[in-house]
C-alpha positions as CSV (number, residue, x, y, z in Angstrom):
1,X,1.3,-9.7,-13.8
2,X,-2.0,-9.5,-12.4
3,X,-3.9,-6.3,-11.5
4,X,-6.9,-5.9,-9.1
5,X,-9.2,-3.4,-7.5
6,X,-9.2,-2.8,-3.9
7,X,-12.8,-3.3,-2.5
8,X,-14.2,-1.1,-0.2
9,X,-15.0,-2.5,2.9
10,X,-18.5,-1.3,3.8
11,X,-20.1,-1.9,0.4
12,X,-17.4,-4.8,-1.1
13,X,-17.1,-2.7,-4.2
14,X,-14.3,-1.6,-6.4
15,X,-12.7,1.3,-5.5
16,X,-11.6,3.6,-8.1
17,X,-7.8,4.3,-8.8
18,X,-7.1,2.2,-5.8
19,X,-5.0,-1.6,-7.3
20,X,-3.6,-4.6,-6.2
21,X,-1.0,-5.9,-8.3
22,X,0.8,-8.4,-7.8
23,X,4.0,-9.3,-10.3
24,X,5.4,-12.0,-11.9
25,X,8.1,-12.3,-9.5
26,X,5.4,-12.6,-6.9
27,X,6.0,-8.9,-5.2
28,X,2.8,-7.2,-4.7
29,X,2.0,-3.8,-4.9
30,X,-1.1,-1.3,-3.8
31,X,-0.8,1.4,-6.3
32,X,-3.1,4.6,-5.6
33,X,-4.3,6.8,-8.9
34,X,-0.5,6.8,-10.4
35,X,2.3,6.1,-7.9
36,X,3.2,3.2,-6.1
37,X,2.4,3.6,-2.2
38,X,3.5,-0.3,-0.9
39,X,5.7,-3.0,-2.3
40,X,5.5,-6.3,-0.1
41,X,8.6,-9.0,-1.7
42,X,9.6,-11.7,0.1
43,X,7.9,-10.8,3.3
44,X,8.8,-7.0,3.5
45,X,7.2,-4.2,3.3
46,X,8.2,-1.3,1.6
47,X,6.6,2.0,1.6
48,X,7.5,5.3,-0.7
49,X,9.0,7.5,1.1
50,X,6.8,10.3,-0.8
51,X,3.9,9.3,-1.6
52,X,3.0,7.0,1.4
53,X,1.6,9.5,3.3
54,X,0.6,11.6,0.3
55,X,-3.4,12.2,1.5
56,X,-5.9,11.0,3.7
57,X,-7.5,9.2,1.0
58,X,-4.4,7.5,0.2
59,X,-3.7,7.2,3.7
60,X,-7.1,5.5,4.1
61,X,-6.3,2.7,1.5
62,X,-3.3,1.9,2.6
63,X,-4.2,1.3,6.1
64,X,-6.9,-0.9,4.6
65,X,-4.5,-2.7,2.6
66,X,-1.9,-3.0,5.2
67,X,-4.1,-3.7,8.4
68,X,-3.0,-1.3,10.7
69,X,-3.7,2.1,11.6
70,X,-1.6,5.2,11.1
71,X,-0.1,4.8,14.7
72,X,0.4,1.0,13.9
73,X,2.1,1.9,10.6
74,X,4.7,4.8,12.5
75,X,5.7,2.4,14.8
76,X,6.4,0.1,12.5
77,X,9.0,2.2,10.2
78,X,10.1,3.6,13.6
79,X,10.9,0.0,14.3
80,X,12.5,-0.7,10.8
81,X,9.5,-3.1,10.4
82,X,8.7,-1.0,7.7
83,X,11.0,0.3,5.4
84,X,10.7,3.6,3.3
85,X,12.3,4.0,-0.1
86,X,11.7,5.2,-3.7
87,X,8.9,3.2,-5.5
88,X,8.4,5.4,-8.1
C-alpha cells in the first residue's frame, strides 16, 4: 500500500488530511481527514454515498482529484458513470 498527499494546485504543496492511496490490489483511493470519499478499481469510480458530498472543502478536493466540476461529477452518477456506495 502506498499513501500520498494531495498537492495543492496553486502552491504544489501537500495538503493536510487530504491522501492518495493507492492499494495493493491496485484500487486507489482519495481519503479526506478520516473517511473514504473515491474508490477508482479497475476503471470505475466509486464515490461514498455519505461522505462525497460531505463539505465544500471536501468537495473541493475531490473535484481536484477527479477532474471535473460539481456539475461534471452530478451528471456523471446521474449517468451511472459514477457509482455511489458505502466506502466506509
Amino acid at each position: 500500500m502506498k499513501v500520498t498527499p494531495m498537492l495543492s494546485e496553486r502552491s504544489g504543496k501537500a495538503l493536510p488530511n487530504q491522501l492518495v492511496i493507492t492499494g495493493d490490489d491496485g484500487a486507489e483511493y482519495f481519503q479526506s481527514y478520516k473517511s473514504i470519499i473515491v474508490k477508482k478499481e479497475n476503471g470505475k469510480v466509486y464515490l461514498d454515498e455519505y461522505y462525497y458530498n460531505y463539505s465544500i472543502t471536501t468537495s473541493r478536493y475531490r473535484n481536484q482529484y477527479l477532474g471535473c466540476t460539481t456539475k461534471e461529477l452530478k451528471d456523471r452518477i446521474k449517468s451511472g458513470e459514477y457509482t455511489l456506495t458505502n466506502l466506509n
